[in-house]
C-alpha positions in Angstrom: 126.6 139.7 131.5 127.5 138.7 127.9 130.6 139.5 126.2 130.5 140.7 123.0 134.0 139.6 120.9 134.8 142.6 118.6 135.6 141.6 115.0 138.5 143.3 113.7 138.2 146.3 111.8 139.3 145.2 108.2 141.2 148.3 105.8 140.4 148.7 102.1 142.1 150.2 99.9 141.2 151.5 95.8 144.1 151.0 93.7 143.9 152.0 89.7 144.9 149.8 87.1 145.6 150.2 83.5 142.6 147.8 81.8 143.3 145.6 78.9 139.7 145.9 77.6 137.6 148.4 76.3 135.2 148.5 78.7 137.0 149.7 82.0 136.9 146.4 83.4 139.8 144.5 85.1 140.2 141.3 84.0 142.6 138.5 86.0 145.4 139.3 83.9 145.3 142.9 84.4 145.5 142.2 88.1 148.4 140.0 87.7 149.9 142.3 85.5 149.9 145.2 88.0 150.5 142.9 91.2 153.9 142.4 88.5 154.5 145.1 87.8 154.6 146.3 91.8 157.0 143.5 92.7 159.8 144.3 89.7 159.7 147.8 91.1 160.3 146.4 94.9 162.9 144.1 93.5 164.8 147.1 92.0 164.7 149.3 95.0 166.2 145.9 97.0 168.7 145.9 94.2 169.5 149.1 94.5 169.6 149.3 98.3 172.3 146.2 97.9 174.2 147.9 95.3 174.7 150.9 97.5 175.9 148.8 100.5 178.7 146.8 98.0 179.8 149.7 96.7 180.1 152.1 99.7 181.8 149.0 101.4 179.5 148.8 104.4 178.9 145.0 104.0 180.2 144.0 107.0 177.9 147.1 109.0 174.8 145.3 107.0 175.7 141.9 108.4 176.0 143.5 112.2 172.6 145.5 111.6 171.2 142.0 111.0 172.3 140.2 113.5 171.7 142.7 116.2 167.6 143.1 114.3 167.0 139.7 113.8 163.3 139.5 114.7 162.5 142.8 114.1 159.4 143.7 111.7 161.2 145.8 109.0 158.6 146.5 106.8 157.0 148.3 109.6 160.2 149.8 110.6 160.8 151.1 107.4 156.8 152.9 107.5 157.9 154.4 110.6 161.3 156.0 109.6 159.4 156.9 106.1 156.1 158.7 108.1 159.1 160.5 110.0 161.0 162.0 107.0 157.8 162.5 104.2 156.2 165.5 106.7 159.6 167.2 106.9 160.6 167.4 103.4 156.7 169.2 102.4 
């Protein structure tokens, strides 16, 4: 009997972007424009996220809650909690 190996299933995703040229089309620069545009706005939620620990004086519980998640896949962590609050606040 032959095994088959399964290819993984790859996710798309559309995403809209404002077009520098008349005729609808994305061009590189529009790509890199949005991809910047994307990162500044992660940069200033991190910013603000550190901003709020400082000032609330919770430094020191930051550094514990990374030593005791080192390892751990935030970004995924953060979907979860995120996919837990959204539904209740509807």
């Amino acid at each position: 009997m032959e095994s088959k190996k399964s290819t993984p299933k790859k996710n798309t995703v559309t995403v809209t972007i404002p077009c520098s040229n008349s005729h609808s089309i994305p061009v590189f620069e529009d790509f890199m424009a949005e991809a910047q545009r994307r990162f500044q706005v992660e940069c200033d939620a991190k910013n603000k996220a550190y901003s709020f620990i400082l000032s609330t004086g919770r430094l020191r519980e930051f550094e514990e809650f990374c030593k005791l998640t080192q390892g751990l896949n935030h970004h995924g962590n953060c979907i979860d909690h995120l996919a837990l609050i959204i539904p209740n606040q509807q």
